[in-house]
C-alpha positions as a Markdown table, in Angstrom:
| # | Residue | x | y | z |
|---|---|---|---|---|
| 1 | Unk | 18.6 | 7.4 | -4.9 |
| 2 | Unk | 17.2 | 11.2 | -5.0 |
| 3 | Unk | 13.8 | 11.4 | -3.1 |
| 4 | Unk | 12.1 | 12.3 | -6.6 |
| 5 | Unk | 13.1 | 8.7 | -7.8 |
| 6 | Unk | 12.2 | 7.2 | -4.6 |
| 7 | Unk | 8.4 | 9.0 | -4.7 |
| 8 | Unk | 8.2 | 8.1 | -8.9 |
| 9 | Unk | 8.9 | 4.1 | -7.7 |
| 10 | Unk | 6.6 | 4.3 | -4.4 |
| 11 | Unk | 3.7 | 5.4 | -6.7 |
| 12 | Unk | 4.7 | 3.1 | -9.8 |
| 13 | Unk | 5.1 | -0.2 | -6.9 |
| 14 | Unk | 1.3 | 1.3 | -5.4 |
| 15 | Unk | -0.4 | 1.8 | -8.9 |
| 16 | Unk | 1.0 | -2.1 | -9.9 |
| 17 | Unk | -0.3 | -3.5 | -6.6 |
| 18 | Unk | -3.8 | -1.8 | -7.6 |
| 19 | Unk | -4.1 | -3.3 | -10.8 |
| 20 | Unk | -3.0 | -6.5 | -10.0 |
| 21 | Unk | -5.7 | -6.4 | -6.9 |
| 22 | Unk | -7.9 | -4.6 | -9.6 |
| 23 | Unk | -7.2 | -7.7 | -11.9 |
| 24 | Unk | -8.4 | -10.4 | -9.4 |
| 25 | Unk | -11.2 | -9.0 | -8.5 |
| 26 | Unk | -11.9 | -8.5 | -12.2 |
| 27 | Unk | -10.8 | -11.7 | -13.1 |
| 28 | Unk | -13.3 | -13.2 | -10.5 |
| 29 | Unk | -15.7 | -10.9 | -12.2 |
| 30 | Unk | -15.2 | -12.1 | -15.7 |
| 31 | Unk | -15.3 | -15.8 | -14.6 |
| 32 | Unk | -18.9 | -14.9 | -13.1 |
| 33 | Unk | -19.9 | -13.1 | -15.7 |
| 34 | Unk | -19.4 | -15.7 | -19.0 |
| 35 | Unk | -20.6 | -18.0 | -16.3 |
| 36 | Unk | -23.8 | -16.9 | -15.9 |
| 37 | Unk | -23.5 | -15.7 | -19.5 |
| 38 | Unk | -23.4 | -19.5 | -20.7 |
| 39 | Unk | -25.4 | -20.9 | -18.4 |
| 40 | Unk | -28.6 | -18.6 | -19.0 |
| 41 | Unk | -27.7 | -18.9 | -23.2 |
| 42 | Unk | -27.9 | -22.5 | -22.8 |
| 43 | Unk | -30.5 | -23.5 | -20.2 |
| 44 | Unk | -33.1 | -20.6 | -21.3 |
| 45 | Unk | -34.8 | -18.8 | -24.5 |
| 46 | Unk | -33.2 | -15.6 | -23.8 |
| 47 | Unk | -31.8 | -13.1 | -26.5 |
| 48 | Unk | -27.8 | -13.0 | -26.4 |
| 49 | Unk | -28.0 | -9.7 | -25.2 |
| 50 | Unk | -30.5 | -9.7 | -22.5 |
| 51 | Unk | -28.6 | -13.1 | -21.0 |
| 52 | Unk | -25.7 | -11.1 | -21.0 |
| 53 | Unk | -27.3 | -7.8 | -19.1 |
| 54 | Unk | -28.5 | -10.4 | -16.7 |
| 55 | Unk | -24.8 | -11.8 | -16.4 |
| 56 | Unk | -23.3 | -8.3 | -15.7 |
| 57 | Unk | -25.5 | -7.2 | -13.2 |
| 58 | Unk | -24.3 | -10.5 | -11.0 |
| 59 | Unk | -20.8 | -9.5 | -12.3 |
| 60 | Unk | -21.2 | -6.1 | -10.9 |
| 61 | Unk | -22.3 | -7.2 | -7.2 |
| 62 | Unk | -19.6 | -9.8 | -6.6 |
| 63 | Unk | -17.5 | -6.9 | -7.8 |
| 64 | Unk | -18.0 | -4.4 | -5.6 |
| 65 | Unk | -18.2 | -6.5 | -2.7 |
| 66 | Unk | -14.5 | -7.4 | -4.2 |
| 67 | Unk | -13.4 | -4.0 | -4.7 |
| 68 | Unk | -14.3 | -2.4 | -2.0 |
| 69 | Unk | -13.2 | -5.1 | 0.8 |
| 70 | Unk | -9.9 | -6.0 | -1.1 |
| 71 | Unk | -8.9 | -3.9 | -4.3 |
| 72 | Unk | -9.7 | -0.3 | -2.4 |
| 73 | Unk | -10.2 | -1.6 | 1.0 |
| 74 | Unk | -7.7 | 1.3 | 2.5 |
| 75 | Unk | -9.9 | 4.1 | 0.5 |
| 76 | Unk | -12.1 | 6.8 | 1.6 |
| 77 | Unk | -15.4 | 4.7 | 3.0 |
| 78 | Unk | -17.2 | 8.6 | 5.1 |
| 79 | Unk | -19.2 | 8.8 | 1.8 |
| 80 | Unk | -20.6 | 5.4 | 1.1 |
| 81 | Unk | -24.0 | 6.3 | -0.5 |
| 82 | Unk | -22.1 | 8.5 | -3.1 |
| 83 | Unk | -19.2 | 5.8 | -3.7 |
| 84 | Unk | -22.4 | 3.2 | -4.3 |
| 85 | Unk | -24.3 | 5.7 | -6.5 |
| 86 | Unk | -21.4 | 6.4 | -8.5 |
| 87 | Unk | -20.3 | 2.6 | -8.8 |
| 88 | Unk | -23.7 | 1.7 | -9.9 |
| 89 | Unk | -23.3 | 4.5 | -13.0 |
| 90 | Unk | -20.2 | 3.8 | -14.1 |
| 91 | Unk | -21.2 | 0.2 | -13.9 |
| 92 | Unk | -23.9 | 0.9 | -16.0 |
| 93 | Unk | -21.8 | 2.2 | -18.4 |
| 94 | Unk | -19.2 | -0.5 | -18.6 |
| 95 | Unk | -22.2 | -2.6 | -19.3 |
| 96 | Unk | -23.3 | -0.8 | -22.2 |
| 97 | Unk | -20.0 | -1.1 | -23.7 |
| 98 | Unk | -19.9 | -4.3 | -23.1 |
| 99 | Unk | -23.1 | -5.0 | -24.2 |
| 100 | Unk | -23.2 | -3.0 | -27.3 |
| 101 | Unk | -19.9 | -4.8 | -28.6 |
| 102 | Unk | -21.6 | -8.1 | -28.1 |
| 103 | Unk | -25.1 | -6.7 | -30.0 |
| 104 | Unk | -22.9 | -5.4 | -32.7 |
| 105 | Unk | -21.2 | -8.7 | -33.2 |
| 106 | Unk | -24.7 | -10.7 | -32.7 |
| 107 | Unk | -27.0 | -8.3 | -34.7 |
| 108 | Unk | -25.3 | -5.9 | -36.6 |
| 109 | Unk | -22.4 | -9.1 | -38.7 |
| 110 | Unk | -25.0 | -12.2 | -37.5 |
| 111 | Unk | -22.1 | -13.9 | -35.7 |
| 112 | Unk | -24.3 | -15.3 | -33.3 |
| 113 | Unk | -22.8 | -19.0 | -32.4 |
| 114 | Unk | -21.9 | -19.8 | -29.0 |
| 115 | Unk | -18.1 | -19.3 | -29.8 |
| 116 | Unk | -18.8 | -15.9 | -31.1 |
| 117 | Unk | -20.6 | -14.6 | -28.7 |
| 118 | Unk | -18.6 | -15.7 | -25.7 |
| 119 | Unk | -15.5 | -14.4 | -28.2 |
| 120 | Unk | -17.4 | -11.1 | -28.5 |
| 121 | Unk | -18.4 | -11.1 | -25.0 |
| 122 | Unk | -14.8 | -11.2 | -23.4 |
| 123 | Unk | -13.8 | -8.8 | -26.3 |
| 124 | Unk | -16.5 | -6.0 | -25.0 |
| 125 | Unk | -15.5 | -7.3 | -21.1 |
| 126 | Unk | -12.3 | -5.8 | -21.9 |
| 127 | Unk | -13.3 | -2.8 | -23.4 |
| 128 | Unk | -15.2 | -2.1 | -20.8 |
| 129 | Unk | -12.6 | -3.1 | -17.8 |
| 130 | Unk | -10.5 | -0.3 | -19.2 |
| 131 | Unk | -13.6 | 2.3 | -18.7 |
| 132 | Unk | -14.3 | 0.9 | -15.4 |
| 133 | Unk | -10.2 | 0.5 | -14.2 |
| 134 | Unk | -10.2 | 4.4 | -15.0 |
| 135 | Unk | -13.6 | 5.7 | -13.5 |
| 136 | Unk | -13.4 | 3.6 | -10.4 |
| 137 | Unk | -10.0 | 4.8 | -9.3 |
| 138 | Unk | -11.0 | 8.4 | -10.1 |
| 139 | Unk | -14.3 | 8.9 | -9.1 |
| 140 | Unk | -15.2 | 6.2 | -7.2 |
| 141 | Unk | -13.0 | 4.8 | -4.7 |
| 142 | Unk | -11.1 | 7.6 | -4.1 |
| 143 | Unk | -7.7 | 8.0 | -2.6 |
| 144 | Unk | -7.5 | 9.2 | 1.4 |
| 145 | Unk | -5.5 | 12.6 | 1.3 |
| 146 | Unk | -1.6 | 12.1 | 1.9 |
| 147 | Unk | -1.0 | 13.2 | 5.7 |
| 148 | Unk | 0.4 | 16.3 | 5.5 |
| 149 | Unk | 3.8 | 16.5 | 8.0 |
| 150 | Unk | 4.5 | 20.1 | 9.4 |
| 151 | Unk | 7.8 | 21.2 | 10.8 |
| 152 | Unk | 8.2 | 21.1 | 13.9 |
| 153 | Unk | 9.0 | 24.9 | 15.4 |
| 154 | Unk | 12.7 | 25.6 | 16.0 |
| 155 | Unk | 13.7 | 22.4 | 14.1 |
| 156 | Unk | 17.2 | 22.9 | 12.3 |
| 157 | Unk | 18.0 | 21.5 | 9.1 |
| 158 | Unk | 18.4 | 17.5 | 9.0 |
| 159 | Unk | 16.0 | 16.9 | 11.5 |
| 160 | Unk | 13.6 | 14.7 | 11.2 |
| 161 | Unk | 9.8 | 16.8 | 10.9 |
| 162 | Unk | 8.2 | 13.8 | 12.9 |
| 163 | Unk | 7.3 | 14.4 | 16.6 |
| 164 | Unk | 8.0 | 11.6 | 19.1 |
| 165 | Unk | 4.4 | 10.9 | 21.0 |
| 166 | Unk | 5.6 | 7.9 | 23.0 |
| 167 | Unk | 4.9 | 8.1 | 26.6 |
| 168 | Unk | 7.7 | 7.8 | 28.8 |
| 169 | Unk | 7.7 | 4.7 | 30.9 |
| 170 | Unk | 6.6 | 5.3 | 34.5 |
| 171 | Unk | 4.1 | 8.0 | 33.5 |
């Protein structure tokens, strides 16, 4: 296999290992979220929409907690104040997407049954995820730089470009 193929399958295996780590942190997410969702629209007098608000903000902590010691664990972590900052916004906006599909079910057609909303709920949950897959990856928890390997001087052709830095025994 050519070392183009070999790089095109390293990143496809890498990016399928991400989303499936992405994907159970989310899941975890989502469970938390229509949990607290449910629990505060049928043990309170809160609007559908402020319940749910309520619901993504707990969603959002256990996530990061998630994403950033499992999901993105092996990500750049020198700029934490920025990579929070930056979480928190794009949080923010996940939950206005999410939200606003679930105020356009509930206020805008009236379909404002328990079914429907958790229906419209886990519709605008994945609207959002899609935002948040993207933005999180690209601006949040952001890839280390690849180590760059330099040749090594007076190497010939077919070497290998990687130094040997073991100690000999005895020294």
């Amino acid at each position: 296999m050519s070392a183009a193929k070999e790089a095109v399958l390293g990143r496809a295996r890498g990016l399928a290992r991400e989303i499936a780590k992405f994907g159970a942190v989310g899941g975890l997410g989502v469970l938390v979220n229509l949990g607290v969702f449910n629990l505060l629209r049928h043990t309170t007098d809160l609007a559908v929409v402020r319940a749910s608000v309520i619901a993504i903000a707990v969603a959002i902590l256990c996530n990061y907690v998630g994403f950033r010691y499992f999901t993105y664990r092996d990500r750049d972590r020198s700029r934490r104040k920025r990579e929070l900052t930056l979480f928190v916004l794009f949080s923010l906006i996940g939950m206005v997407i999410e939200s606003g599909v679930l105020y356009a079910a509930t206020y805008g057609f009236g379909w404002d049954s328990p079914l429907q909303s958790n229906i419209f709920k886990f519709v605008g949950i994945g609207v959002a995820t899609v935002f948040r897959f993207w933005s999180y990856r690209t601006w949040v928890f952001r890839a280390l730089p690849a180590p760059v390997s330099t040749p090594v001087v007076g190497q010939r052709e077919g070497q290998s470009t990687e130094r040997d830095t073991r100690v000999p025994v005895g020294s």
